[in-house]
C-alpha positions in Angstrom: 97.4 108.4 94.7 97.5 106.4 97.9 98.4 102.4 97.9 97.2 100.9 101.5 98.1 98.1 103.2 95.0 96.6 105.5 95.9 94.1 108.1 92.8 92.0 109.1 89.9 90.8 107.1 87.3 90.7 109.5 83.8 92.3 110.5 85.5 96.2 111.5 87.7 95.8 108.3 84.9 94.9 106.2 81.9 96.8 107.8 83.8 100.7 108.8 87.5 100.2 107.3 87.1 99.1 103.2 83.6 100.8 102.9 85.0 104.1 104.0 88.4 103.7 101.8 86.3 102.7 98.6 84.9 106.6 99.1 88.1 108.3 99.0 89.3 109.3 95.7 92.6 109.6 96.6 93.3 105.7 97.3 95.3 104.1 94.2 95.3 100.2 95.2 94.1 98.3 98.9 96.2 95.1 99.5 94.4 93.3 102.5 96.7 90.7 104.7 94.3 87.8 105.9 95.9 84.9 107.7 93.1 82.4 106.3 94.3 82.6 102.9 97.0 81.0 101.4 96.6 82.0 97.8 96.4 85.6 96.6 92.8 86.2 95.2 92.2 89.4 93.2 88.6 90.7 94.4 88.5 94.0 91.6 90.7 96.2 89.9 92.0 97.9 92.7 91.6 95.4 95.7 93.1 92.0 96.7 93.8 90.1 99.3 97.3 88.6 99.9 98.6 85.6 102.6 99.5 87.1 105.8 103.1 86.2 106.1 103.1 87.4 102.0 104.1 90.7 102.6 107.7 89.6 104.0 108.6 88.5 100.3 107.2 91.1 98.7 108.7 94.7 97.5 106.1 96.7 97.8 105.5 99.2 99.8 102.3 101.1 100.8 101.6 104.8 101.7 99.6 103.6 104.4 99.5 100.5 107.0 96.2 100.1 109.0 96.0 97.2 111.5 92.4 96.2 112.0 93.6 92.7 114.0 92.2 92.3 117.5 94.2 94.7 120.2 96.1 91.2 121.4 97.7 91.2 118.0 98.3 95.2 117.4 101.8 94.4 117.9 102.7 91.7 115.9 100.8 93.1 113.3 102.9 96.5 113.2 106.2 95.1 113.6 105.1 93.0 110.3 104.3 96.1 108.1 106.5 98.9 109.9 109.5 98.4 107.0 107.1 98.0 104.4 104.6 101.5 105.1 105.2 105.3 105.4 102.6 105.6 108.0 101.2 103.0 110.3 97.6 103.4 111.3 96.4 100.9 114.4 
């Protein structure tokens, strides 16, 4: 089972990016980093959405990082998950 890591909360995360990994069997867990939270929120069993800066504190780490951020912020964005993912997806 696959545990990803989604950078961005916006309309392409929302409308092509969760939809599609919802479908695939395969995905375990789908932690979502949104910069206009400040509190994690739980959405369902298997999806929740954590502060941006979160995932420096945290141990986890994720099969999969996908950056869905605006191309401006593709960089940041990586060099944020890069240590904490086995692939990076942007």
């Amino acid at each position: 089972m696959v545990n990803v890591l989604l950078v961005g909360n916006g309309i392409h995360a929302n409308k092509r990016i969760l939809p599609s990994l919802k479908n695939l069997e395969v995905v375990n867990s789908i932690s979502i980093l949104d910069r206009n939270v400040e509190i994690e929120k739980q959405i369902n069993d298997n999806i929740k959405i954590l502060p941006y800066e979160e995932v420096n504190k945290s141990e986890s780490f994720y099969d999969l990082g996908i950056v869905a951020t605006p191309p401006y912020n593709h960089l940041q964005s990586y060099e944020l998950i890069v240590n904490k993912c086995q692939t990076v997806l942007i």
